[in-house]
N, C-alpha and C positions, 0 to 999 in steps of 0.2 A: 818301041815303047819308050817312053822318055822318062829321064833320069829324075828320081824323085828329086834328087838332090838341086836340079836345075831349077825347078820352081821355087823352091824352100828361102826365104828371108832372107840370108844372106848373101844368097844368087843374085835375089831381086835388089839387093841394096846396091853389090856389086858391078851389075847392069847399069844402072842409074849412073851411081860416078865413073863407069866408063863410057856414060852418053853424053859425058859434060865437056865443057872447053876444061884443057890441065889444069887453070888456075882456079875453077871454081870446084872442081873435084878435088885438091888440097884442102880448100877451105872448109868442105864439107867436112871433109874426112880428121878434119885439124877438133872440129867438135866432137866425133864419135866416142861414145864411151868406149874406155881402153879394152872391156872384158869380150867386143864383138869385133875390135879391130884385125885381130890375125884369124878370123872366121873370116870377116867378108874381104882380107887379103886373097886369102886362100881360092873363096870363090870364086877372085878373075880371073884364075888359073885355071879352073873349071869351066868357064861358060862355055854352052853349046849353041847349036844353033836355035832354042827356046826363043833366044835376044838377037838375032840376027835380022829378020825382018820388022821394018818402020814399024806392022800394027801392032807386035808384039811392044814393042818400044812406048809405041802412044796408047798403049794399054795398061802399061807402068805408071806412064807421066799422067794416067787419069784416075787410077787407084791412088796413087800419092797424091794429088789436087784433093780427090776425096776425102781421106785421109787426116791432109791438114786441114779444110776448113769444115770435117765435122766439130760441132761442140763438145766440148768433155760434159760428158755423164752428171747430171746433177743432183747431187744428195744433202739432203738435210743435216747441216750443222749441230755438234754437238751443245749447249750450253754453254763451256767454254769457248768453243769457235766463236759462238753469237756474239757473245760478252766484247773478245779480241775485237770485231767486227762494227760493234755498234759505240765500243768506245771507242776506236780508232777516226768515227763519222761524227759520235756527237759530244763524246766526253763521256767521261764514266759515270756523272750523276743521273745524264740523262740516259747512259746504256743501263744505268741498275732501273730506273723508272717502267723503261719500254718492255725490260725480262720481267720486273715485278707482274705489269699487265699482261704480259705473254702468260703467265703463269695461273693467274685468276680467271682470265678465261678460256684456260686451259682445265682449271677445276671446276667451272662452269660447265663446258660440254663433255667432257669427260673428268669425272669427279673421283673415281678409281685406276686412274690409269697410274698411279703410282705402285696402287697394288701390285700393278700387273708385273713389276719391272721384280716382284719377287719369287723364289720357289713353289712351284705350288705345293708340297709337298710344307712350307711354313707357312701359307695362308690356309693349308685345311686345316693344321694343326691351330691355328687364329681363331678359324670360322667354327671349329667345332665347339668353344665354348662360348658361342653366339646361340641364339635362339634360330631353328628352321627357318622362319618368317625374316630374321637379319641376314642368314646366308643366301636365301631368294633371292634379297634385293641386291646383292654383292654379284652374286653370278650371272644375273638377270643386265648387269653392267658392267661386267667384263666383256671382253673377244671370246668370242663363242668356242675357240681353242683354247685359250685358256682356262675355262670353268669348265671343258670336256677333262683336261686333265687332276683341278681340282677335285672334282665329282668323284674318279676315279682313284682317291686317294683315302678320301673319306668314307667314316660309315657308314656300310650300307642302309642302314634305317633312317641315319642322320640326311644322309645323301636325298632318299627319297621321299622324305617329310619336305627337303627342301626344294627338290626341283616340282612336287608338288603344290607348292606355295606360288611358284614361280607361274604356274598355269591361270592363278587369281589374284594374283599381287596388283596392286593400285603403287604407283611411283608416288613416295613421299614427296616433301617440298625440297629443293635441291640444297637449303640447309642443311635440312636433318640428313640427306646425301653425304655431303661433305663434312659433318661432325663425325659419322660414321668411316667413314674414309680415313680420315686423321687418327681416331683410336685405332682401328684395325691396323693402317700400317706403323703406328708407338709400338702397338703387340706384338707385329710380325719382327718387328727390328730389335725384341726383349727375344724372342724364342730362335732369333739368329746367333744370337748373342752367348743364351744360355745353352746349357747341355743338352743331346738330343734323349728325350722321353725314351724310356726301355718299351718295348712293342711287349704287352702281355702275352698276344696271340704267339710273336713268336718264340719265345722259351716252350712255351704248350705244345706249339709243333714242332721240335728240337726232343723236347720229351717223347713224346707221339711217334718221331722217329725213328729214336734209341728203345725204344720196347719194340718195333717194329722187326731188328733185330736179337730180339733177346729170345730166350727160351719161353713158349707157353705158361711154364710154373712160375718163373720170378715174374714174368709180365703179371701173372693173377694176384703175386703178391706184394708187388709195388703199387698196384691201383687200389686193393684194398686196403694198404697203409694210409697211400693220399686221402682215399676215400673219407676215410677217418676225421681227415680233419678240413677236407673242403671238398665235398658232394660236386659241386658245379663244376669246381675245376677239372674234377677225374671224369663228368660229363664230356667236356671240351676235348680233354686229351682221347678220350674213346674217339670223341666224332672225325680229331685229326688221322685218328690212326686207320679208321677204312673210311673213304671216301666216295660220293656219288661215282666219279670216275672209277674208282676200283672195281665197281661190277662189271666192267668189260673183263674181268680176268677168273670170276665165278664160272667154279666147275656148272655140269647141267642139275646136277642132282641137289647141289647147296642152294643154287636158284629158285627149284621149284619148292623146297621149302619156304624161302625166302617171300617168294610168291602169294603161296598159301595163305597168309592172313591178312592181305593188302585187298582192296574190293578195287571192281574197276573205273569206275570216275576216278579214284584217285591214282591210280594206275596211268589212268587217261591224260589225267592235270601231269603227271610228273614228268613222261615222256615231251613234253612239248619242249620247243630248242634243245632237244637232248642229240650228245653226242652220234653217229652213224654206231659207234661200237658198244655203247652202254645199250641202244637201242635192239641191237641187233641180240645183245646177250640176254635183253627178258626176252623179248618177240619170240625167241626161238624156243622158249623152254615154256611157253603158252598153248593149249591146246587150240585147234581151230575156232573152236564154239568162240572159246574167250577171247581168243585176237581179235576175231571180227566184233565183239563186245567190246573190246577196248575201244579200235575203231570207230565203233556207232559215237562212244562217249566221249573220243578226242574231234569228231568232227562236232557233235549239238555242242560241247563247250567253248567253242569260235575261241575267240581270241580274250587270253586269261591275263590277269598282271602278274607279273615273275613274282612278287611276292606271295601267290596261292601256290606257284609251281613249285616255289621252295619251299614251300609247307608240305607240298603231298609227298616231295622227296624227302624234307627229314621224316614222315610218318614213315615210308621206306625203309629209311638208313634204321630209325627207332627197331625194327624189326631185326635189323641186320643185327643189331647189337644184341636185342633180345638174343639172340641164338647163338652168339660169341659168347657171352655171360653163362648160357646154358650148357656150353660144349657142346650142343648140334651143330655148329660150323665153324671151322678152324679156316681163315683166309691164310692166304701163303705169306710166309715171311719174310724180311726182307735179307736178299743174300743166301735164300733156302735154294737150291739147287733141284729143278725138275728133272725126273728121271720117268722113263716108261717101260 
């Protein structure tokens, strides 16, 4: 078996200047950086027979020829590199000239790529007090990674007003491009600037949580205080607190109530991209007649837009709540301890 260490880098350096006349092996070795010098010392101590025969040797001297006359790797200059570069050739009046037009029609074929160089998380925060029809045109001209990740930041409604736009959008004149370009990224460089916006949703789900652990009685009368004075909100914090996912954790008998006042098209619409485990928890608490009804109703409904499928499942969830509000279903709480 051969020694790893005989083939490894400093073997191979070692080999090399021991295949040199003495004087040209000092010389070599007189430029070596210091931090590998007592490595590939060490290594002529080591050589085996790996470097004993010629082919191994001119298998060296052909990897190394290689080696040196590949090119180094070639990457694109930063703007300051260019700058260094083109005044160093033409003078700096003429290098700030050649960047100015590097730069124009640079906003010519790509008119947002300044956007790009920001968060997306502060260009949705940008885009969202844009009109659907201006974020179309923005993501419609970004890198198709970058407006995946936009999308996925922003509101859902907002999100698909706009990538619906994006399906019949006509490309304005590349002015109005680039007016557009210019305020958007003024905006995003104010909102980098300024404080980050508090998330509504998330206090609501923070809230949603902390009831989640509380006792049934305070939980009923913490929500009826909010209630009192914002309806919507104590909406919200209900919907955070049992969630489409949570019915994978529905006893059998909460279910079929649950069940009970849902029809099956809509049954049908809700189940589509649903979890294996949410799925598996109605499917089973469905009597035969009606699975195969669901069935019939999930295959003639072909292919839905998520936004009907999240319509049947809040009609769902709406139910679920109806019966927490009732006291016919208590879901488990958080930190509650199963016992059988």
């Amino acid at each position: 078996m051969t020694d790893s260490r005989a083939t490894g880098g400093a073997h191979r350096v070692a080999a090399f200047l021991l295949s040199l006349e003495r004087e040209a092996a000092l010389e070599v070795m007189r430029h070596l950086d210091e931090d590998i010098v007592s490595d590939v010392a060490a290594a002529m101590t080591e050589i085996g027979e790996d470097f004993a025969d010629s082919e191994a040797v001119d298998r060296l001297y052909s990897d190394l020829a290689v080696a040196v006359n590949t090119p180094p790797k070639v990457t694109a200059p930063d703007p300051s590199q260019l700058y260094v570069l083109l005044d160093g050739a033409f003078g700096a009046e003429r290098a700030n000239e050649l960047i100015a037009g590097i730069r124009e029609r640079r906003a010519q074929e790509q008119p947002f790529a300044g956007v790009e160089d920001h968060l997306p998380e502060s260009i949705a925060r940008a885009l969202s007090e844009e009109t659907p029809s201006t974020a179309a045109i923005v993501l419609s001209h970004l890198d198709p990674g970058v407006s995946a990740s936009i999308v996925a930041v922003l509101d859902t409604d907002f999100a698909l007003a706009a990538v619906t736009k994006m399906a019949t959008l006509n490309a304005p004149p590349i002015g109005t491009l680039k007016s557009i370009a210019k305020n958007l990224e003024e905006r995003i460089s104010q909102i980098a600037l300024g404080p980050v916006a508090p998330d509504p949703s998330a206090r609501l789900k923070s809230i949603a949580e902390m009831l989640n652990f509380t006792a049934s009685d305070l939980e009923r009368s913490v929500l009826e205080s909010l209630e009192k004075e914002n309806e919507d909100m104590v909406t919200e914090i209900r919907e955070f607190m049992f969630t489409w996912t949570d019915l994978a954790d529905v006893d059998n008998r909460s279910m079929q109530k649950i069940l009970a006042s849902i029809d099956t098209r809509t049954l049908a619409v809700s189940l589509k991209a649903c979890s294996s485990e949410v799925e598996d928890s109605i499917k089973n608490n469905l009597s035969t007649r009606v699975k195969a009804m669901v069935e019939e109703e999930r295959e003639l409904a072909g292919a839905v837009p998520m936004s009907e499928v999240m319509a049947a499942r809040g009609e769902l969830l709406r139910a679920v709540h109806a019966l927490i509000d009732s006291g016919e279903f208590s879901p488990s709480r958080g930190g509650e301890e199963l016992v059988s």
